[in-house]
C-alpha positions as a printed Julia matrix, in Angstrom:
113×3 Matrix{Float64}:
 103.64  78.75  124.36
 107.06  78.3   122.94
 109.47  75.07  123.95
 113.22  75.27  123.2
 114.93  71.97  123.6
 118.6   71.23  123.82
 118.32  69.93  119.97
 116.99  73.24  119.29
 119.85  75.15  120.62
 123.86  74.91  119.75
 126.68  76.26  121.87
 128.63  78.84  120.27
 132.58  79.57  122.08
 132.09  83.4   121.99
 135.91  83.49  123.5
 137.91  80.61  124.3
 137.02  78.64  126.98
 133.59  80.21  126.84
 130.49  78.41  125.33
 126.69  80.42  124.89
 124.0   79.42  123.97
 120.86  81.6   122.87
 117.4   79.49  124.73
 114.02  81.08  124.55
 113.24  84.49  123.67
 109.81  86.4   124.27
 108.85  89.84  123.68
 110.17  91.48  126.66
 113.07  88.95  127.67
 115.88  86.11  126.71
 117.59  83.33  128.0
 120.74  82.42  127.61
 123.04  79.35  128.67
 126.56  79.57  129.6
 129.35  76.96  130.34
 132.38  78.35  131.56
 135.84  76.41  131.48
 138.17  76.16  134.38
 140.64  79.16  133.64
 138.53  80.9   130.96
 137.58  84.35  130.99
 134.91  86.37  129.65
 136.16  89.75  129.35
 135.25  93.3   130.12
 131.88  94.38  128.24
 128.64  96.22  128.12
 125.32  95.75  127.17
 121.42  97.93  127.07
 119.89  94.73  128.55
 119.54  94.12  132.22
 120.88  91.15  133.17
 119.78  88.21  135.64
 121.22  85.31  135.86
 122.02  81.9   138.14
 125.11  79.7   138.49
 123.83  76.04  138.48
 127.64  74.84  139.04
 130.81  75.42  139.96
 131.72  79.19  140.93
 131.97  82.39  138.23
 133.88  85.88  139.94
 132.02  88.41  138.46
 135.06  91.91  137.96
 132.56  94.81  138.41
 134.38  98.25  139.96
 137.49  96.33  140.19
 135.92  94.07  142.78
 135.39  90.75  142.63
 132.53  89.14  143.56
 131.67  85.65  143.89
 128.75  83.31  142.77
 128.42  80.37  143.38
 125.85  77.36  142.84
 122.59  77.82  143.77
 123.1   81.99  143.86
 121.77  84.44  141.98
 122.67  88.01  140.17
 121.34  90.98  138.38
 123.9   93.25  136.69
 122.65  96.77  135.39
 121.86  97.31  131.64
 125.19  99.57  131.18
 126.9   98.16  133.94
 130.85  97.18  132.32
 131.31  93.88  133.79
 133.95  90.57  133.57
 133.99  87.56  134.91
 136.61  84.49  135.16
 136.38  80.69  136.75
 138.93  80.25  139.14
 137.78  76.83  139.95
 138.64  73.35  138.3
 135.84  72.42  137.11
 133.37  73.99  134.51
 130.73  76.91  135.69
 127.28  76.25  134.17
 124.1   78.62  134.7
 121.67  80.61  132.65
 120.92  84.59  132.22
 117.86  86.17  131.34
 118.03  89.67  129.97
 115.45  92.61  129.49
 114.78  93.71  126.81
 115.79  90.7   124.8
 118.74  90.02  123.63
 118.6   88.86  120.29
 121.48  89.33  118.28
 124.24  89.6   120.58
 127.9   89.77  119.33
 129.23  86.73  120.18
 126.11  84.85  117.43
 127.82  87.01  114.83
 131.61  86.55  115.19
């Protein structure tokens, strides 16, 4: 078994307003944390990996279709692998939560930039 602590991890702003970090990664899946700022947004993309994640506080609106869709604190997601998706935090204070994609993300863009 494999611990990641928070000293193991640092939080890179892959756009403004819009902090990652890249937690424990296995063979078939990865976690990732995310803190979004009040007025940040994390703009249109894609991605192989399916995606699962949970807010853990504040509220993220997901943009998928042109539709936006709420979650809040305490809910949970899946997007797709393929799926183009956006989100933004309306709120005033930040959004925290965690994703967990299959198959692992390990080198994602915003490591690399």
């Amino acid at each position: 078994m494999e611990i990641v602590t928070e000293a193991d991890v640092e939080a890179v702003e892959a756009v403004p307003g819009v902090f990652l970090t890249a937690e424990a990664a296995g063979e078939r899946t990865s976690v990732q944390g995310f803190t979004v700022e009040p007025g940040a947004e994390i703009p249109e993309h894609r991605h192989d990996h399916e995606q699962a994640g949970m807010v853990t506080a504040g509220m993220l609106t997901f943009l998928i279709d042109d539709e936006e869709r709420p979650v809040s604190a305490g809910e949970s997601y899946v997007i797709p692998g393929d799926e183009p998706h956006a989100a933004v935090n309306h709120g005033d204070v930040p959004v925290e939560g965690y994703d967990v994609f299959s198959p692992p993300r390990l080198d994602p863009d915003w490591m690399t930039e």
